[in-house]
BARORO-245826 format. One record per residue (C-alpha): y, z, x. Coordinates in steps of 0.1 Angstrom, whole numbers, padded with zeros to 4 digits. Layout:
# residues N
<rec><Y>Y</Y><Z>Z</Z><X>X</X></rec>
...
END
This chain:
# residues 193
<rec><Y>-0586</Y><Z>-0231</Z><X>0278</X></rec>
<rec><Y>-0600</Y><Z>-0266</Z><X>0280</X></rec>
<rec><Y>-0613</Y><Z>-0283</Z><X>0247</X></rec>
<rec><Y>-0636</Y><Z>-0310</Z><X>0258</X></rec>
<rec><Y>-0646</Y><Z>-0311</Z><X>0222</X></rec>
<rec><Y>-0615</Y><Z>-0323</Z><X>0208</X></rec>
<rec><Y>-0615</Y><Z>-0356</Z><X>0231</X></rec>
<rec><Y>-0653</Y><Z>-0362</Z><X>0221</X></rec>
<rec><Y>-0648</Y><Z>-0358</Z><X>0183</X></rec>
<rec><Y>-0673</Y><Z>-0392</Z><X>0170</X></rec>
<rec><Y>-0697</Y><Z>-0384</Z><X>0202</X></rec>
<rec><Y>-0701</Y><Z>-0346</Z><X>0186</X></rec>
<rec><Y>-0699</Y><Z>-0352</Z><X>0151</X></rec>
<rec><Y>-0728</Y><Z>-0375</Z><X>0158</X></rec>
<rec><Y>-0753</Y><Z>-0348</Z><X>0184</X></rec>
<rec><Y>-0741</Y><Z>-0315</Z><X>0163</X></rec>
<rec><Y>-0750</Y><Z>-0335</Z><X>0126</X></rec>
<rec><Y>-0776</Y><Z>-0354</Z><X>0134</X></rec>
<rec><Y>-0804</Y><Z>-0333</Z><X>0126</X></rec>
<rec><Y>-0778</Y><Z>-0326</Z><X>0095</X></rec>
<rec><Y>-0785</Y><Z>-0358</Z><X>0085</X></rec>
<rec><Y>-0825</Y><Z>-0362</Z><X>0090</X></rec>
<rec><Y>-0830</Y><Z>-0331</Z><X>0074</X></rec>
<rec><Y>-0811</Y><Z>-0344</Z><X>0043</X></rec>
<rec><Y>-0832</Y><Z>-0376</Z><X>0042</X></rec>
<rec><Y>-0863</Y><Z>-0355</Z><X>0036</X></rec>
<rec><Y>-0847</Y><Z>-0340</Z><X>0008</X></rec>
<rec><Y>-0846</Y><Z>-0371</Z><X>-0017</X></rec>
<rec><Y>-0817</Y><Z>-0387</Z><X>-0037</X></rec>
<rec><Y>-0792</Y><Z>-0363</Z><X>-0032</X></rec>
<rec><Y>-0780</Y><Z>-0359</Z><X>0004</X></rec>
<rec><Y>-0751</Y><Z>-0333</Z><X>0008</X></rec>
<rec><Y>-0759</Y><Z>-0335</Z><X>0044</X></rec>
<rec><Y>-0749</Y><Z>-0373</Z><X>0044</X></rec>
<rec><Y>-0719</Y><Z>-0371</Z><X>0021</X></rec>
<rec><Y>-0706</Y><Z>-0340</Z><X>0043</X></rec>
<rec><Y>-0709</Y><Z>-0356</Z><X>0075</X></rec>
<rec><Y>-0693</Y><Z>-0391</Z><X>0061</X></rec>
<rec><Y>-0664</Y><Z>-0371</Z><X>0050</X></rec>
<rec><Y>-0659</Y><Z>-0350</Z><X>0078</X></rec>
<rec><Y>-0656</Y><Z>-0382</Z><X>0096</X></rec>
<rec><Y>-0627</Y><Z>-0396</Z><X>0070</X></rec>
<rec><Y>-0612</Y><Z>-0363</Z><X>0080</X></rec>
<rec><Y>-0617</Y><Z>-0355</Z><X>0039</X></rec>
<rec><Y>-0619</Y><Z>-0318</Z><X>0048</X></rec>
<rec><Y>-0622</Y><Z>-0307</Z><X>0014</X></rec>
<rec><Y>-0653</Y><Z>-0327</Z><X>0006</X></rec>
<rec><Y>-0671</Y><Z>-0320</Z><X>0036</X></rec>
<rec><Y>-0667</Y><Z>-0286</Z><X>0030</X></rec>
<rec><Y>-0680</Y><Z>-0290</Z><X>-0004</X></rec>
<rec><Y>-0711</Y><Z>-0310</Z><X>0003</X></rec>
<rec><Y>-0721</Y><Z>-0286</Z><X>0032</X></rec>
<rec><Y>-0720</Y><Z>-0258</Z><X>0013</X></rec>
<rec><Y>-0740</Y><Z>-0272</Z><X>-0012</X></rec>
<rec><Y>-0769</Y><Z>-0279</Z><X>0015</X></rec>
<rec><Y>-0756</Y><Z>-0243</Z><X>0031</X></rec>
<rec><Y>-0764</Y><Z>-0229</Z><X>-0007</X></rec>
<rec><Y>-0801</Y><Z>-0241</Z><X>0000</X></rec>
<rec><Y>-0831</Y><Z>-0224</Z><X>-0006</X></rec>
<rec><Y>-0848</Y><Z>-0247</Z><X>0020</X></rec>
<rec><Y>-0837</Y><Z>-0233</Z><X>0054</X></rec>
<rec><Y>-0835</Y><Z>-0260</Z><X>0075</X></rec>
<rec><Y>-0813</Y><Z>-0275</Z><X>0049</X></rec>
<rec><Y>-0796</Y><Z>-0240</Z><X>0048</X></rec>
<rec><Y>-0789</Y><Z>-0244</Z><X>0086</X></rec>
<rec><Y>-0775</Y><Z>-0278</Z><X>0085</X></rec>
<rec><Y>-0754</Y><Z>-0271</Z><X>0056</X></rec>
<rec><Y>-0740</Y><Z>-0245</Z><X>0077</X></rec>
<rec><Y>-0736</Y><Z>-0263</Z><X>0108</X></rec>
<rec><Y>-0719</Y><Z>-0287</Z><X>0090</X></rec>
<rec><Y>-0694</Y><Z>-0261</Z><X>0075</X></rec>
<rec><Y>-0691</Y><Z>-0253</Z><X>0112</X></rec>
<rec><Y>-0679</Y><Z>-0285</Z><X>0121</X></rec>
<rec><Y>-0655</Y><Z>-0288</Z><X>0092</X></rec>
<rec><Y>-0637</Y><Z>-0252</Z><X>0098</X></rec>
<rec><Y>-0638</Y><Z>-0258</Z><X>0135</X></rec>
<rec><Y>-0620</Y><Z>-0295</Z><X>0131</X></rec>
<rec><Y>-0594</Y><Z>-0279</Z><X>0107</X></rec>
<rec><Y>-0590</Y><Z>-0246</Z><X>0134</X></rec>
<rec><Y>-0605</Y><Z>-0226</Z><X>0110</X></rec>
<rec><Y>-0623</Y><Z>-0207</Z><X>0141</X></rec>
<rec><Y>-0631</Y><Z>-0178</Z><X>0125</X></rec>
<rec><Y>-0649</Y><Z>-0192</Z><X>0098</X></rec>
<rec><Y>-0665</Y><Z>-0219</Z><X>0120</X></rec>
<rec><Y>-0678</Y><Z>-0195</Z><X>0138</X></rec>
<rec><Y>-0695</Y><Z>-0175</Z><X>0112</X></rec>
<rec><Y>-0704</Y><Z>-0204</Z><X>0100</X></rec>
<rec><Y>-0721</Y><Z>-0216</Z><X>0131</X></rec>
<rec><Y>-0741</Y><Z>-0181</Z><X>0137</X></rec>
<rec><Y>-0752</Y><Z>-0184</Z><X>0101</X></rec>
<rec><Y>-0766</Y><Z>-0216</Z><X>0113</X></rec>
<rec><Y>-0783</Y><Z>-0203</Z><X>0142</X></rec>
<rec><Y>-0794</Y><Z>-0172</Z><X>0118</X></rec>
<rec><Y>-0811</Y><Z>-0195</Z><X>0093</X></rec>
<rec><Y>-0832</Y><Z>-0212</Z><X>0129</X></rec>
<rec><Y>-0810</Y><Z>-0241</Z><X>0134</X></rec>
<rec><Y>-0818</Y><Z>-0255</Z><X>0169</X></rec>
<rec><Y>-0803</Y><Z>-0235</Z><X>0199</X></rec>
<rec><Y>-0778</Y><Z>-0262</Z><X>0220</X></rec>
<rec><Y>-0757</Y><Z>-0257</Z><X>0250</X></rec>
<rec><Y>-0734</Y><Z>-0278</Z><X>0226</X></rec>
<rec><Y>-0738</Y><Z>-0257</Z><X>0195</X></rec>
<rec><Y>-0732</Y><Z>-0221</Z><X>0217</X></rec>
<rec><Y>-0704</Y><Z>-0240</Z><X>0235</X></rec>
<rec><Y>-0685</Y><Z>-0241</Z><X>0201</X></rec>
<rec><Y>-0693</Y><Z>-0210</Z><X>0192</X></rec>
<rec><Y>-0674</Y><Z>-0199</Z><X>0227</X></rec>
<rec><Y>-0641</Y><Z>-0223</Z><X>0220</X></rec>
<rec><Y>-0640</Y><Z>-0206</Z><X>0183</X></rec>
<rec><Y>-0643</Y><Z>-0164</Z><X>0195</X></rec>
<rec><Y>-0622</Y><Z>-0181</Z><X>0226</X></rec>
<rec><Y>-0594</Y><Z>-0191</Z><X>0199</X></rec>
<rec><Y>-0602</Y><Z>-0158</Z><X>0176</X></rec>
<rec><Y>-0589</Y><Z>-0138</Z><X>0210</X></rec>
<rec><Y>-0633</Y><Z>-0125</Z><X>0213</X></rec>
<rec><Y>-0630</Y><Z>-0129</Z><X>0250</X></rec>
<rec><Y>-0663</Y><Z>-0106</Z><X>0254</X></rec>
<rec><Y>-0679</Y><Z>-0125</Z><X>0224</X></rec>
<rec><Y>-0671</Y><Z>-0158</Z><X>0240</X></rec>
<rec><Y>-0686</Y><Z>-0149</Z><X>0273</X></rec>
<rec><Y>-0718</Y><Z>-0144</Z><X>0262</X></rec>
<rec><Y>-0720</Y><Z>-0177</Z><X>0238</X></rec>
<rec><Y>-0706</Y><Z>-0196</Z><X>0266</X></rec>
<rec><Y>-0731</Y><Z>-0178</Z><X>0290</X></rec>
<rec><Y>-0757</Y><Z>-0183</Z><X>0265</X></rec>
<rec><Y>-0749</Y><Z>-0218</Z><X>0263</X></rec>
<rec><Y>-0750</Y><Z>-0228</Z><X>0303</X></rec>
<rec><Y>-0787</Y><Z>-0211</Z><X>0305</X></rec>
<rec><Y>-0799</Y><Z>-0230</Z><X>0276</X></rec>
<rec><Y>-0783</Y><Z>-0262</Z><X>0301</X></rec>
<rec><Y>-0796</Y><Z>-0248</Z><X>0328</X></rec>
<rec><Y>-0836</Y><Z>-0243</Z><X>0315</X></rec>
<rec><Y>-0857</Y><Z>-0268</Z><X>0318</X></rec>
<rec><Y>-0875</Y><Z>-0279</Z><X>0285</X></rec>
<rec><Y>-0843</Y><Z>-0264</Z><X>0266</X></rec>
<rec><Y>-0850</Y><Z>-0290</Z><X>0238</X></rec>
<rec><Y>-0811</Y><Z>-0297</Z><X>0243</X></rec>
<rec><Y>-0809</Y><Z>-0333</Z><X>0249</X></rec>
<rec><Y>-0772</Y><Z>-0329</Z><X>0262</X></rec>
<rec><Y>-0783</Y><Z>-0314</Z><X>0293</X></rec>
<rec><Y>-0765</Y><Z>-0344</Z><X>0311</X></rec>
<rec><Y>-0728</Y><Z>-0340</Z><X>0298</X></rec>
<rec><Y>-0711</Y><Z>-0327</Z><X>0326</X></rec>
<rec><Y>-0678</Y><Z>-0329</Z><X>0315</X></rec>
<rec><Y>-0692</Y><Z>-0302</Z><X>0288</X></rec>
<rec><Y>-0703</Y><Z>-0283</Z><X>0316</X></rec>
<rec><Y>-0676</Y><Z>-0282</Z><X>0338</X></rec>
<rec><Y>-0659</Y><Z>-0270</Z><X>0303</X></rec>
<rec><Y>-0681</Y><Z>-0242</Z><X>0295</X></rec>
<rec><Y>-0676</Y><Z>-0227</Z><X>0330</X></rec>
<rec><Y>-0640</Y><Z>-0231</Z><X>0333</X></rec>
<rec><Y>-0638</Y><Z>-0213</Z><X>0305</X></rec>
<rec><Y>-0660</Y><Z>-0187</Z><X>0316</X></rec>
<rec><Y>-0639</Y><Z>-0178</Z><X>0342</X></rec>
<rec><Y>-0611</Y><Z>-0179</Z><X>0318</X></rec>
<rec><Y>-0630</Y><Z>-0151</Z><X>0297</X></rec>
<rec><Y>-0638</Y><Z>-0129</Z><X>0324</X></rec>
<rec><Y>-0601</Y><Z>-0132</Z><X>0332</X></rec>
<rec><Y>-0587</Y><Z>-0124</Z><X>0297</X></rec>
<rec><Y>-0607</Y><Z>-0090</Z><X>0301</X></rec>
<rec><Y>-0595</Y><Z>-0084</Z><X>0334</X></rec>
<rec><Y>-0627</Y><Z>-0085</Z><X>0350</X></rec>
<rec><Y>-0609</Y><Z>-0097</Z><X>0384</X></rec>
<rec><Y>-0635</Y><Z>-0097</Z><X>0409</X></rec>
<rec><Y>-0663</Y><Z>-0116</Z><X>0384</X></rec>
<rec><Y>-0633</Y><Z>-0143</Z><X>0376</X></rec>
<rec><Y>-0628</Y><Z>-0152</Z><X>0414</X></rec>
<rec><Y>-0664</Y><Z>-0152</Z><X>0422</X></rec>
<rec><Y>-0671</Y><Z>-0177</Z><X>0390</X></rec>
<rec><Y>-0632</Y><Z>-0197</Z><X>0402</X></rec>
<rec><Y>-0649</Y><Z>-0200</Z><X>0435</X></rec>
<rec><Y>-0683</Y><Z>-0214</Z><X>0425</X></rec>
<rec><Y>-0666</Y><Z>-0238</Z><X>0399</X></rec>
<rec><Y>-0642</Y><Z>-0251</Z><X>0426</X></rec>
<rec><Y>-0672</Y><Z>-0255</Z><X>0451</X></rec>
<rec><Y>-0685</Y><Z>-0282</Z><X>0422</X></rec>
<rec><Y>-0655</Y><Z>-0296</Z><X>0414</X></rec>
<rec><Y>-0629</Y><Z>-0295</Z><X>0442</X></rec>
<rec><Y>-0604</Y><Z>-0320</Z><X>0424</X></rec>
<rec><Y>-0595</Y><Z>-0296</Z><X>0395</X></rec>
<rec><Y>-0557</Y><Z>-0286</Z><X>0396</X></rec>
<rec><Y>-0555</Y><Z>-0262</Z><X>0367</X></rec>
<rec><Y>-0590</Y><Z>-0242</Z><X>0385</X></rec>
<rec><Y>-0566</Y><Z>-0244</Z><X>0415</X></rec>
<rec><Y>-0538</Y><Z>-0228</Z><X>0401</X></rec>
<rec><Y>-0561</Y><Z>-0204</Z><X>0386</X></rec>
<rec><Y>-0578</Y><Z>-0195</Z><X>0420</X></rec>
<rec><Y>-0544</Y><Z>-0190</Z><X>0436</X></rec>
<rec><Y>-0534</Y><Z>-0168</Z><X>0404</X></rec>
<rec><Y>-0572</Y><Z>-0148</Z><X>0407</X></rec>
<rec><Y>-0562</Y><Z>-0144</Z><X>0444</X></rec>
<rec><Y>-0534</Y><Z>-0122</Z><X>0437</X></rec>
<rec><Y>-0553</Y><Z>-0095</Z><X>0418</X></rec>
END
């Protein structure tokens, strides 16, 4: 399983918070939102957690939904993957906007949780939200997110054992990227089933 995410930790805490963070300035002095996000990146866990669930606690729902992104982000960061991603539908639940990034975690986390059919269809989710024109997703143009999403497609379909979806998905992917090793190796695996 590839974890893009890891490598663009600043880069995500920025796109997946940031409408954390302008929701919270709408809100007045106190900013949970703000505090969350500005411990999350100190890596205080425990304070993150803390301030996001006070904005997750919310009875304004666009608060309520970045609060819970925000918890989200914290779980996910400290592989709390289960909890991340009940955190994250709760976000989604309570109308947080719909990313290829956003659905792309929620794949990683059920990926990690051993959900190989829940992860398919978040990571399929997120690729046609990509994919649709007007999406609202202004990270239509990360590619290496992408290319991460349907590698590990293919790696879901192969975890169920759904051999003949696996190579056809292995194919396409190598067709787009031809320089990728580890989708070699798993082609050559695919090939023998």
């Amino acid at each position: 399983m590839k974890m893009y995410e890891k490598k663009m930790k600043r880069r995500l805490l920025y796109v997946v918070l940031s409408g954390t963070l302008a929701a919270g300035a709408l809100g007045g002095c106190a900013n949970p939102q703000k505090s969350g996000t500005e411990a999350l990146e100190a890596e205080n866990y425990e304070e993150a957690e803390a301030q996001f669930q006070a904005a997750a606690d919310s009875q304004d729902r666009d608060e309520a939904a970045a609060g819970y992104r925000g918890l989200g982000m914290t779980y996910y960061e400290t592989g709390d993957y289960t909890s991340a991603l009940d955190a994250f539908q709760q976000a989604v639940d309570n109308g947080a906007e719909q990313t290829a990034r956003l659905y792309n975690l929620m794949g990683i986390c059920a990926m990690q949780c051993g959900d190989y059919a829940a992860a398919l269809e978040y990571i399929q989710a997120g690729l046609a939200l990509a994919d649709s024109s007007g999406s609202g997703d202004s990270e239509e143009a990360d590619v290496g997110m992408i290319q991460e999403m349907r590698y590990n497609e293919v790696v879901c379909y192969e975890q169920q054992a759904d051999w003949e979806n696996a190579k056809q998905k292995a194919s396409e992917y190598l067709a787009d990227y031809p320089d990728d090793a580890q989708m070699q190796r798993e082609a050559g695996f695919l090939s023998t089933r």
